[in-house]
N, C-alpha and C positions, 0 to 999 in steps of 0.2 A: 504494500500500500504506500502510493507518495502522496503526501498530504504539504499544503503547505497552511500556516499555522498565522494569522492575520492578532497582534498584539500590541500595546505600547511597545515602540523596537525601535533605538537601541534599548536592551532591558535594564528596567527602571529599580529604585527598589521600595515598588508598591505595588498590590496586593494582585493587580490584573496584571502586570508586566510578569511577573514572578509564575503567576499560573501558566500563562502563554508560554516561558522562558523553561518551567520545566517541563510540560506536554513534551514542546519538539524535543527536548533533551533525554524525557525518556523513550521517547521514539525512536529519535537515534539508535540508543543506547540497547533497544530489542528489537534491531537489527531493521528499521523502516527506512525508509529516506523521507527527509522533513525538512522544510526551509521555512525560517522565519520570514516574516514582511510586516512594517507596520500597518496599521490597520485602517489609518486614514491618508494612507499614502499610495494614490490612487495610479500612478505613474508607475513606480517599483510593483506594486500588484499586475497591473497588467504586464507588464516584463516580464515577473515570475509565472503567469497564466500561458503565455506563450511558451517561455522556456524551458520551465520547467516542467509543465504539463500537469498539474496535481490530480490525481484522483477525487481527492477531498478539498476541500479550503473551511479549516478551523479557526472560528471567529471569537475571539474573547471578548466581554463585554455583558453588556444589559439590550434589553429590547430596545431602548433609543439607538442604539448604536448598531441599528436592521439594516440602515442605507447601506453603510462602510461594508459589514458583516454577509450579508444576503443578496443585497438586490446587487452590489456590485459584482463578486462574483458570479450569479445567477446571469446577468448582462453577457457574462461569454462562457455561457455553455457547462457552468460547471457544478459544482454541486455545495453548497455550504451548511455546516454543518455549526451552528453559534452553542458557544458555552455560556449559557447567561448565570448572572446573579442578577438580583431583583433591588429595585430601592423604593419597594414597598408598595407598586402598584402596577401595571402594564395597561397604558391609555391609549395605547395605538403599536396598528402593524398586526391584528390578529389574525385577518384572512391569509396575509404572505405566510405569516407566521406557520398557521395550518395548511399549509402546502407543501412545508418540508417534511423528507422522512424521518428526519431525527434533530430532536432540540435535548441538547445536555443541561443539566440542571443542578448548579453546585450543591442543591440540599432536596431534603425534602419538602421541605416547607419553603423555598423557591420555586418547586412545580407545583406546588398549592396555589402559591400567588399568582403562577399561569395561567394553571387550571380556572381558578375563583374568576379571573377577568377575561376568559373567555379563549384560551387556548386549547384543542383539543391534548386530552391524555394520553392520549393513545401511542404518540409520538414523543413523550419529552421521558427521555431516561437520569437517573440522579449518578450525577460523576462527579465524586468529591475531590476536591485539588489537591493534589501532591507536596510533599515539602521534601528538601535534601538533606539527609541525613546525616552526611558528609559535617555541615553545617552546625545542624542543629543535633545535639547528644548533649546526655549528661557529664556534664564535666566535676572532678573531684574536687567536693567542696575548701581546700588548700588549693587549689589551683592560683597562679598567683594575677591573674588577672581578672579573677573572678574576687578576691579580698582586695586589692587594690579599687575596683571599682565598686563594690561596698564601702570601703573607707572613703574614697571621693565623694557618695553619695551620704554622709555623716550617719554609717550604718552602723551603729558598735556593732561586737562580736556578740554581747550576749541579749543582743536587740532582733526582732524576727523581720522581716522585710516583704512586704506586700506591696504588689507593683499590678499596675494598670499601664497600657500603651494605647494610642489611638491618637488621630487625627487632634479631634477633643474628646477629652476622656468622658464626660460628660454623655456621650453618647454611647460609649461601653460600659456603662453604666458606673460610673465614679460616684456621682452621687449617692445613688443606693448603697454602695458600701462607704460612704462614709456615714448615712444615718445606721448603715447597722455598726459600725465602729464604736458610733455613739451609744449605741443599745447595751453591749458589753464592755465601756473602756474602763470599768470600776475589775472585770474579772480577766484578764488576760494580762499575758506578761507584757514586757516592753516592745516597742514595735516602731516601724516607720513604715509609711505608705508612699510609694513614690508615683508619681503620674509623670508618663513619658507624653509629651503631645509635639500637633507641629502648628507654627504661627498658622492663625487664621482666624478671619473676622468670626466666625463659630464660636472658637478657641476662647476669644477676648470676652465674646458674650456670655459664654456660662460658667466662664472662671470666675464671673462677678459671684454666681449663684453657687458656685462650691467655696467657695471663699467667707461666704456670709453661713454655711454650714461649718465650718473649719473654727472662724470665730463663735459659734454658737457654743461647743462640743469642745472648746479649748484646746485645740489640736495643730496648734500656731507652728510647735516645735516637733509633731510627729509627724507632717506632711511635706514632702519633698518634690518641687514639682522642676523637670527636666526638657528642653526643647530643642526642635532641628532633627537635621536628617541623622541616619544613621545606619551606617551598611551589614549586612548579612549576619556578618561574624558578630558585629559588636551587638546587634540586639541579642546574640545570642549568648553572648555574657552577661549580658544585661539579666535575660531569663534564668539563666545560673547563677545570679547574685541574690533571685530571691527564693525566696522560702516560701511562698504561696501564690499564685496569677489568680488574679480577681477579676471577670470584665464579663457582667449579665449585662451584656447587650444591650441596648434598647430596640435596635433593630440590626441585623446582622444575616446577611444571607449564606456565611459560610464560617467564618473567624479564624482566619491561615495564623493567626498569633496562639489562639488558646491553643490551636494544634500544636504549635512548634515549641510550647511551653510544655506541654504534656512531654513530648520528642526528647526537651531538657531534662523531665525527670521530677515537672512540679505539678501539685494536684492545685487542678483548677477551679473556682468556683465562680461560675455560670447562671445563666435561666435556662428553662427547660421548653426555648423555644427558640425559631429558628436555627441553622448552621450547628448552634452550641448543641442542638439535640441529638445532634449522630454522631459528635466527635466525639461527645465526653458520654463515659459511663459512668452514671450516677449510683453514688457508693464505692465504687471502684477506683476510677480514675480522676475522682471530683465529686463536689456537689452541683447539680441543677434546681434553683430555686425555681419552686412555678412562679406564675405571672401575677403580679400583684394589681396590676394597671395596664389599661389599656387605649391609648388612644386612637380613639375613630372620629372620622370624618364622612361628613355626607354631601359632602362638593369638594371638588379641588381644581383647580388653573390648569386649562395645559395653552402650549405654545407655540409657535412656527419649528420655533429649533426640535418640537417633540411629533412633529410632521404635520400638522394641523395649519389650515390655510392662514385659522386669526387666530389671537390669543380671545378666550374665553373660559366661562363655568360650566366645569360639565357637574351635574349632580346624579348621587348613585343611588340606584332604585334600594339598593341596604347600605347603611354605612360600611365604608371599609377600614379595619386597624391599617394604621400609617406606624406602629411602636409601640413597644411594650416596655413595662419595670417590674423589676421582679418582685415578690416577695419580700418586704425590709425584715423582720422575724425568722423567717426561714435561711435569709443571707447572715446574719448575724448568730443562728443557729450553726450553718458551716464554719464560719472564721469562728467562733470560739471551739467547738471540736479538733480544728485543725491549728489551731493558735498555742493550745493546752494539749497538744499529743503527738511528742515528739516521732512516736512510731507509727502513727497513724501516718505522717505526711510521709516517711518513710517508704511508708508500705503502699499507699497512693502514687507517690512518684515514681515507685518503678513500677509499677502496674500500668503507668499512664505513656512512660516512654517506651514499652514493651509495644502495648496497644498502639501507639502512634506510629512503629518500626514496622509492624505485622501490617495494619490495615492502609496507613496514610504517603509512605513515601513515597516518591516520583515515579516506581518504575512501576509497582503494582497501582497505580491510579493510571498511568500512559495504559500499561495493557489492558486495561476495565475498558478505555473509553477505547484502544483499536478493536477490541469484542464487539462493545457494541456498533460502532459503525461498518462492521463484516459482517452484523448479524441486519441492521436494519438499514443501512445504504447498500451496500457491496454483497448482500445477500448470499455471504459466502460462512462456511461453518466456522468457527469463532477458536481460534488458538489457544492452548494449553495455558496454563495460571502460570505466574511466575515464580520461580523455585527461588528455596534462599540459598540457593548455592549462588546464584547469580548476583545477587545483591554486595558484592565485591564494595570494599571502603564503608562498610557500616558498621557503626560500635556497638554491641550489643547492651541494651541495657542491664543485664548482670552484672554488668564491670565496674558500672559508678562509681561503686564506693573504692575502689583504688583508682592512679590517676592517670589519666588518659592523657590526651594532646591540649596545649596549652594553644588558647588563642593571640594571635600578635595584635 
């Protein structure tokens, strides 16, 4: 099968580049020929369509992103196959949409959100995204650039460290776990919560709102908030520097961080919706809070740039959830269990970087989705699962606790 692979490219390090980047890589890598192109680069597309000739053209992206994804491939003859995530609703593109033989769907509750606004089932298969494991493994807690950046981040040693990443945290659900912080800060040992974000008007806006919980809750000197880019490796120390990933969502159609945090070796604590609900297993590899809160809406704006001739209101014959918050009790339930039990987080992190090596890495997630598109484009019988013989440069999670490769 030659596919070529339509992505943010050159690869970026955010969350659709990184899907697209390891697709063709594990494609490669199980023996396909696979070429990247970016996605809105309509010039090098048709280049690559002529010369390279693709069988397939795999689209990353969301349903906005059908032009780039679908119709321009479909324009010359070929076949497109888009990996969407969802940002909470699908307002256009359903008839195209339902004309292909196959739509990959980061989650299950991504083909929900399909399915609800009017995509047919029948055609969208759930393909969860890959991480590299190369990258992302548990490293030994002496590791020295794993205490080095605890110490930068004013972490003592006999202090526990909860960490949040995102855009704005605020939308991984930062808030919630700072009122469940609040719930318990009389009964847990000492601790620091760190919030990794990147500049943006978002960012500026809800830090007012976690900021005015921070002084509520007296948590001036447990909260540590960090900003800007940051490549591969170093989030991956980052995840090795703490001792619990915290981030229920509010809306989330896959979350490549809880996963890569599991990957590290830390037990995460989630909602039990969206993305978070097939990565993490609840008891095992984390806790999933159910849904505390729900916001729906019963109109919303769409716009020229979302293919629509004018901007106007469309209203929905039932409201639709646009985000959810989790359980504040039920979250504060988890962080004190896992705050107050040094072998529970133990016993969850390698449970979680186990689960994350066996189900989630790049090469058995590449061969899941060349099955499916031999089974429902190329209507050919679908190739053997991936052996761990093959899986060459992966650390096994056994080994943690002694110490592995040090990050630069």
């Amino acid at each position: 099968m030659k596919s070529l692979v339509l992505y943010p490219y050159p690869v970026e390090y955010d969350g659709q580049s990184l899907q697209g980047h390891y697709l063709m890589r594990g494609l490669r890598e199980l023996g396909m020929d696979s070429l990247p192109c970016g996605r809105g680069d309509a010039d090098s597309k048709k280049l690559a369509y002529e010369n390279f000739k693709p069988d397939v053209v795999f689209g990353i992206g969301y349903w906005g992103d059908t032009p780039d994804l679908v119709f321009h491939p479909k324009k010359y003859g070929l076949i497109p196959v888009p990996w969407f995530n969802a940002d909470g609703w699908v307002a256009n593109y359903q008839k195209e949409l339902n004309e292909l033989p196959l739509i990959l769907a980061t989650s299950n509750w991504v083909k929900s959100t399909y399915i609800r606004d009017g995509v047919k089932p029948d055609n969208i298969q759930v393909a969860p995204i890959g991480y590299d494991p190369s990258v992302f493994y548990p490293r030994w807690k002496y590791d020295s650039a794993v205490r080095d950046l605890r110490a930068s981040l004013g972490v003592g040693e006999n202090e526990l460290m909860i960490l949040t990443i995102g855009g704005d945290v605020t939308s991984k659900g930062a808030q919630e776990i700072l009122k469940a912080l609040g719930k318990i800060k009389d009964k847990i040992p000492k601790w620091k919560y760190v919030c990794k974000t990147w500049p943006s008007v978002s960012t500026r806006g809800w830090r007012k709102m976690e900021d005015e919980l921070i002084e509520k809750f007296g948590f001036q000197d447990n909260v540590k908030y960090i900003a800007g880019a940051m490549h591969s490796e170093r989030i991956a120390t980052l995840l090795n520097a703490c001792d619990i990933y915290a981030a229920p969502s509010r809306l989330e159609g896959f979350g490549m961080i809880q996963l890569e945090a599991q990957a590290c070796g830390k037990p995460v604590v989630s909602i039990n919706v969206g993305g978070p609900a097939d990565t993490i297993v609840h008891g095992k590899t984390g806790f999933l809070a159910e849904v505390g809160y729900e916001n729906k809406l019963s109109s919303n704006w769409v716009t020229k740039i979302m293919g629509f001739e004018r901007a106007h209101k469309i209203k929905f014959p039932e409201p639709k959830t646009f985000d959810y918050q989790a359980d504040i009790d039920q979250l504060a339930d988890a962080l004190f269990k896992l705050m107050t039990d040094f072998e529970l987080r133990e016993k969850m992190g390698k449970a979680a970087a186990k689960h994350a090596l066996e189900n989630f890495n790049y090469r058995v997630t590449a061969r899941h989705i060349s099955n499916l598109v031999k089974e429902y484009v190329l209507k050919e019988k679908p190739g053997a699962e991936i052996e761990s013989s093959n899986q060459s440069e992966i650390i096994s999670p056994e080994s943690y606790s002694a110490p592995v490769l040090k990050v630069s």
